[in-house]
C-alpha positions in Angstrom: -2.0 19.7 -2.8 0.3 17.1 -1.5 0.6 13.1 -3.0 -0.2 10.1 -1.2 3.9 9.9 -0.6 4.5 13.4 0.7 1.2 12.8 2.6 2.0 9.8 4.1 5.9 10.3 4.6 4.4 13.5 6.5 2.2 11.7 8.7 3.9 8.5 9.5 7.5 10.5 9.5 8.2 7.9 7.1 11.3 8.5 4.7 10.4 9.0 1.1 12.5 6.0 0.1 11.2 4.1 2.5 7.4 4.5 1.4 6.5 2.2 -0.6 7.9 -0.6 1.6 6.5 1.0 4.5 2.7 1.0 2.8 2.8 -2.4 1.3 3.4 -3.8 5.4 1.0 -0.9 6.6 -1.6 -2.3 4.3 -0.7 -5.7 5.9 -2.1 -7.4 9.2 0.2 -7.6 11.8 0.8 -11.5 11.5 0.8 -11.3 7.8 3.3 -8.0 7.9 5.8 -10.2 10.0 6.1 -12.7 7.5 6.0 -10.0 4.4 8.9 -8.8 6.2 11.3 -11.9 6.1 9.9 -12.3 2.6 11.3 -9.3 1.3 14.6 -9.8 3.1 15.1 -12.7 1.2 13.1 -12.7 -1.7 12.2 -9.0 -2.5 11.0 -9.7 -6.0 7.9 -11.4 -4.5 6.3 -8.3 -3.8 7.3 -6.0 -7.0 4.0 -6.0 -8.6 2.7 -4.4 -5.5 5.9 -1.9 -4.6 5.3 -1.0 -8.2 2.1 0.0 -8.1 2.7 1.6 -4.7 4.9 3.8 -6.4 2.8 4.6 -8.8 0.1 5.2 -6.4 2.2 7.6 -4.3 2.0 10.1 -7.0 -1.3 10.8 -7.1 -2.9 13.9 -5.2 -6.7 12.9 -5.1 -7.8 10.3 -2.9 -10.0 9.1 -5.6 -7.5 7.7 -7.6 -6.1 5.5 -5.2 -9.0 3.3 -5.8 -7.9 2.1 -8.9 -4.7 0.8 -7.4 -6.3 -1.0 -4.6 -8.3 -2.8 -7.0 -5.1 -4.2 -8.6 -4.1 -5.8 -5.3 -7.2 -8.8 -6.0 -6.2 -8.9 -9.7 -6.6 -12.9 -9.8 -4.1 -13.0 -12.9 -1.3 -12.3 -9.4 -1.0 -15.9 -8.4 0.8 -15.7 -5.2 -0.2 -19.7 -4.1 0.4 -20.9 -0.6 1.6 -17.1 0.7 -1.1 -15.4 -0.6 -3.8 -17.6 -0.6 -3.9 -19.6 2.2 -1.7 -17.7 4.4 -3.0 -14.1 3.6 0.7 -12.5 3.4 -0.4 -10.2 0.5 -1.8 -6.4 1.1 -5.3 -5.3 1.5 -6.8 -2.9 -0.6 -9.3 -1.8 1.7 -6.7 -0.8 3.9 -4.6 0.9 1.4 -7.8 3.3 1.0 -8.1 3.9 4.4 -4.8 5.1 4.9 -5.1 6.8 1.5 -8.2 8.8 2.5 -7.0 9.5 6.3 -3.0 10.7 5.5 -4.6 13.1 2.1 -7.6 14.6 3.9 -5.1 15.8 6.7 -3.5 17.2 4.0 -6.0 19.4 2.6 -7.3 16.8 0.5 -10.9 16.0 -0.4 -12.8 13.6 2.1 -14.5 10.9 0.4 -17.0 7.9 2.2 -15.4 4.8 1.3 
């Protein structure tokens, strides 16, 4: 059974070190990804909370699991102000299931509703 990285680098040909970068925009809106990207261009420690749990996340290899990690993403101890409050530059963890559940079932993981 593959992880959510080998999964996902699989299906997005996305390179392994690029992952967790690559999920934290995929699990992004489009506006708020084109900000996130500038933002960790120039100030990449604003999002290591969330690259770290991503990383932590890509290991697992049941889908079920990756709800736990999406649930850190609303942790309201993170106080991200203006960016991620008003402005919604933070990821969703909704999607981050999503992608989760479609990238691990194509890899002969289990299906599960969300």
């Amino acid at each position: 059974m593959s992880t959510l990285r080998e999964a996902y680098c699989r299906h997005f040909d996305c390179p392994p070190e690029e992952f967790e970068e690559d999920l934290l925009l995929a699990c992004m809106g489009n506006q708020a990804a084109f900000f996130a990207r500038w933002i960790l261009k120039f100030s990449p420690e604003f999002f290591a909370p969330e690259i770290g749990r991503l990383r932590l996340a890509g290991n697992v290899t049941d889908a079920r699991y990756v709800y736990d990690f999406a649930a850190e993403f609303s942790d309201p101890r993170r106080s991200g102000g203006i960016v991620r409050e008003r402005l919604g530059i933070r990821p969703r963890g909704r999607t981050l299931i999503a992608i989760a559940l479609e990238v691990m079932a194509e890899s002969g993981g289990e299906e599960l509703k969300s």
